[in-house]
N, C-alpha and C positions, 0 to 999 in steps of 0.2 A: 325451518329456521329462518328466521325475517333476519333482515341484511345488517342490522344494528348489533343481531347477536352475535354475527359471521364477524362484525370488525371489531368488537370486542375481544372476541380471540383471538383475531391474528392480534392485536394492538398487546393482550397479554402475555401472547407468547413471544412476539417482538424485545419488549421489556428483559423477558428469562433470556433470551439468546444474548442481550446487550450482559445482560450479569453472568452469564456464563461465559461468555469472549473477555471480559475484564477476569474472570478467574483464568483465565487460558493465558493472560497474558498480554491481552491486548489494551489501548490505551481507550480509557472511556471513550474520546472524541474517535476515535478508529472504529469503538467497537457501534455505537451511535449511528456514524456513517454504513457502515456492513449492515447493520438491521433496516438500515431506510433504503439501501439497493436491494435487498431480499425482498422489504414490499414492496417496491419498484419495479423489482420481476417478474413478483406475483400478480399485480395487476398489469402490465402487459402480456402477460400469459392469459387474461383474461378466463382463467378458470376456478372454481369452484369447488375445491376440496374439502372431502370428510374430516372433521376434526383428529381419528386416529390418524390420517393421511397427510395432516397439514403441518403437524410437527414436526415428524421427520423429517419433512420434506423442507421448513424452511432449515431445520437443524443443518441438516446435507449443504445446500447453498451456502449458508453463513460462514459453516468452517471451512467449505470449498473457499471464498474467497477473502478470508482469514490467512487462511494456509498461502493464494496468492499475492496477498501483500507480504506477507512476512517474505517469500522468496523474493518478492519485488526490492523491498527494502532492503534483507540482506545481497543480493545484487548491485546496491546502487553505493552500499555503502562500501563494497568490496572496491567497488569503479573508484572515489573516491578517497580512499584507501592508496589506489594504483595513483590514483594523478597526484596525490598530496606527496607520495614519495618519490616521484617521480621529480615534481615542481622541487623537489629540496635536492633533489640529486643537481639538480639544473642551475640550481643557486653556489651549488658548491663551486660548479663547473666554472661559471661565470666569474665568482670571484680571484680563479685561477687564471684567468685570462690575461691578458698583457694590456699595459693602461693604453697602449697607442691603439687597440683595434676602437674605433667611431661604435658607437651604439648601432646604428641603423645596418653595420656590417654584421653587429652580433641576431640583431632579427633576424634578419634575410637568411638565417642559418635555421632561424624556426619553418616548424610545418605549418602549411596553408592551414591549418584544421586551430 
């Protein structure tokens, strides 16, 4: 198989894994990104797989890190989540506070972080 045919395949099956991650649920520009790291892997892997071999194989990768963004994302957005309700518990706090405390005395009550 001469090397034009090799990258016409991965290039086509590239394409299916992008329509298949958009049927999964992922967002075109996501799913776009995950197939250009699958061939990003593939050739630093620098190896040469049989076409029944090459499917599954980039299939496997793609949803592997399909699967780790969605836990990334649901992760970040949980974090965000935390500190959105947190920043309004903190807003409440503050407007309970007594007009004589100085601004500078109600930071100095914030964490370094």
């Amino acid at each position: 198989m001469e090397i034009n045919q090799y990258e016409n395949i991965v290039l086509n099956i590239a394409q299916e894994v992008v329509r298949f991650l958009v049927k999964k649920g992922a967002k075109t520009q996501d799913a776009e990104d995950i197939a250009q790291d699958v061939m990003v892997k593939l050739i630093e892997a620098n190896i040469v797989l049989e076409e029944n071999k090459l499917r599954p194989w980039i299939y496997k990768v793609a949803l592997s890190k399909f699967y780790d963004k969605h836990r990334r994302n649901k992760r970040y957005d949980n974090i965000l989540h935390e500190l959105y309700t947190h920043t309004e518990k903190s807003n409440t706090d503050y407007t309970k506070l007594s007009d004589n405390k100085l601004p500078y005395e109600v930071l100095n009550q914030l964490s370094h972080y």
